[in-house]
N, C-alpha and C positions, 0 to 999 in steps of 0.2 A: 614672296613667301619663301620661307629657305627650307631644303631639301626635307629635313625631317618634321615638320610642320605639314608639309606638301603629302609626305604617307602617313604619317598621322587621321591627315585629314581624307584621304583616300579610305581608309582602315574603319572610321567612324560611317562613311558612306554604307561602307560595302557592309556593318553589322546593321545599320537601318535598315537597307533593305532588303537583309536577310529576316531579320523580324515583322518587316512588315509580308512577305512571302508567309513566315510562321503564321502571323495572324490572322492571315485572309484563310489559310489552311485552317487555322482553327476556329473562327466563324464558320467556314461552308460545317465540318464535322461535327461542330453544335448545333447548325439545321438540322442536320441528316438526323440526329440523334431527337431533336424535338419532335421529326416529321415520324421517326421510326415509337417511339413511344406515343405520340396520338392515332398509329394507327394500334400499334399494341392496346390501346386503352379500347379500341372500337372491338379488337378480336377477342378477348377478354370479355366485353360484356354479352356478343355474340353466344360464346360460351358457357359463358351461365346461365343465358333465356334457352338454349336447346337441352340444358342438363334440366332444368325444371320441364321444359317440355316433356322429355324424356319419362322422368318420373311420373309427370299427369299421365302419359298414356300408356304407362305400365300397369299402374293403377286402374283405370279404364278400361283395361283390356280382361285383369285378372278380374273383375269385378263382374263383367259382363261374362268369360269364360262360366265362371261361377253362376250365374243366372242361366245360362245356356243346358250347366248340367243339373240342375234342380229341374226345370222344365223338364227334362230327356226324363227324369228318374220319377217324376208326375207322370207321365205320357205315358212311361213303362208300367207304371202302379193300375193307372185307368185299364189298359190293354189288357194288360194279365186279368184282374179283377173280371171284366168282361166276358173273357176268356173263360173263365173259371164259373163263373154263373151260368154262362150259357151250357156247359156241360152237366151242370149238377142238377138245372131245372126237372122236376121230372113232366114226363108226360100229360100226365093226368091233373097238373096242375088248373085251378080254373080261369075261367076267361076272365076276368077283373083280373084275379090277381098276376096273369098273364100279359094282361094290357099294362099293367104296372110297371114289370118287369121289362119289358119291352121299352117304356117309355124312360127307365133309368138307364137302362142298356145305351140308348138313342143319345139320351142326354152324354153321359160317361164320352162313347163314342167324339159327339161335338167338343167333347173341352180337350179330346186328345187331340182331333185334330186341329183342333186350334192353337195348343202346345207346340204343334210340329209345324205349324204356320199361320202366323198373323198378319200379314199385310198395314192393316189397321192402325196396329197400332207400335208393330216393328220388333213386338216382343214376341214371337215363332223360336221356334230353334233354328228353324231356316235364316231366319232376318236376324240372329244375334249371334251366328256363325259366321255371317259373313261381316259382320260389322266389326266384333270381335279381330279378323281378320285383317281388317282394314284398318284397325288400330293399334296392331302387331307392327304392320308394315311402316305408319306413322311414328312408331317407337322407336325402330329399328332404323329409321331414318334418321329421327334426331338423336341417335346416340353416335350414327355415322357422323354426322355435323359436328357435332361435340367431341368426337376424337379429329377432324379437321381444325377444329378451332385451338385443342390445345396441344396439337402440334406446332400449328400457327403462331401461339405466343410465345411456346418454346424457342422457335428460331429468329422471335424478333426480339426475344429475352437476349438470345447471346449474342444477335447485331449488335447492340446496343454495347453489351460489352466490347465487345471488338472493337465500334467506333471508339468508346470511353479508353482503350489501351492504346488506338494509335495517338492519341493525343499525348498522353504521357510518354510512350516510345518515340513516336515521332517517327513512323513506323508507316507509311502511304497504304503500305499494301495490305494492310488489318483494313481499311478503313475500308479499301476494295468489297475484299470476304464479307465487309458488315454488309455492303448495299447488296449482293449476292444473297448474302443470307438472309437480310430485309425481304429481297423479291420472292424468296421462297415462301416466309412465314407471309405475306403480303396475300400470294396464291393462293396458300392453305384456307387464309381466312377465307379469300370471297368463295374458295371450294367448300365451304361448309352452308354458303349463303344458297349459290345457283347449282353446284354442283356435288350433295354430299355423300353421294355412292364412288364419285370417281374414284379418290384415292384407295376405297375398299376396292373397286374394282382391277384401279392397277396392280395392285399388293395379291391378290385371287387368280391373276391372271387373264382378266375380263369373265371373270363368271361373277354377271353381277347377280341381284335378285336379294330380297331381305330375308332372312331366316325367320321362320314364325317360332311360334314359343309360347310364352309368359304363361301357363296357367297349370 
């Protein structure tokens, strides 16, 4: 083989498996980039079942707030009423129509305190205050979730970039930043699954606890 056949043929070596180097680089970054959008696909749907959740129990809460103060404003109508009869009765009134009075009185009385507490059947002021309450808390929870989730897409929106630029630059250390910032958005999501107070909590400074509201 003469001399420049010989580097010639070195030269063709050394561009094969420079390419084959690129192309295994650019298979692994096509994984990365399918595995980083199938998870993007999962935190993305994540976040649109706690944004509906969100909504059902905003709903449910003002609904029930609203039933809590019609109750209170019954309770208050019965009591005053009561109130105000038994002062204006006079004395002399007769005994029937005394017993009467009495007996509406008696009734009046029962349906307030029934207003202020039903057990039975959950509808009290007592039992839709706190129910209410508890569906403030479940509100405020899945809107936590739902700002974890779309932080979470966000940063696996821009891994995805990042991987898609080191390919074209050919650039190793974009592709780094992408799995970095994959792990983060990756985090976020399952933080909105098991854990959706944490991040309000780290961002408050561990003062966690839901803020109540909606009504």
């Amino acid at each position: 083989m003469k001399p420049d056949e010989a580097a010639e043929h070195h030269e063709h070596l050394q561009h094969t498996a420079h390419g084959g180097e690129h192309g295994g680089s650019g298979k692994r970054i096509a994984i990365l980039i399918a595995v980083l959008a199938a998870i993007l696909a999962i935190v993305e749907s994540g976040g649109k079942a706690k944004q509906t959740e969100q909504l059902a129990k905003n709903i449910d809460a003002s609904d029930t707030y609203a039933f809590y103060q019609a109750k209170t404003i019954r309770s208050t109508v019965l009591r005053t009423s009561s109130a105000l009869v038994e002062s204006v009765v006079p004395e002399t009134v007769s005994a029937e129509r005394k017993a009467k009075l009495d007996k509406t009185l008696a009734d009046w009385k029962e349906s307030a305190d029934r207003y202020d507490s039903d057990p039975k059947s959950g509808e009290g002021r007592k039992e839709l205050i706190e129910k209410a309450k508890h569906l403030t808390a479940e509100r405020d929870e899945a809107a936590m979730a739902y700002h974890n989730f779309e932080y979470g897409a966000a940063a696996l929106q821009l891994s995805i970039v990042l991987a898609s630029a080191s390919v074209i630059t050919g650039m190793p250390v974009l592709a780094l930043f992408s799995i970095g910032l994959g792990g983060v958005g990756t985090a976020l999501g399952a933080a909105g699954w098991f854990a959706p107070d944490a991040l309000h909590n780290l961002l408050s400074g561990g003062h966690g606890g839901s803020h109540g509201g909606g009504h």
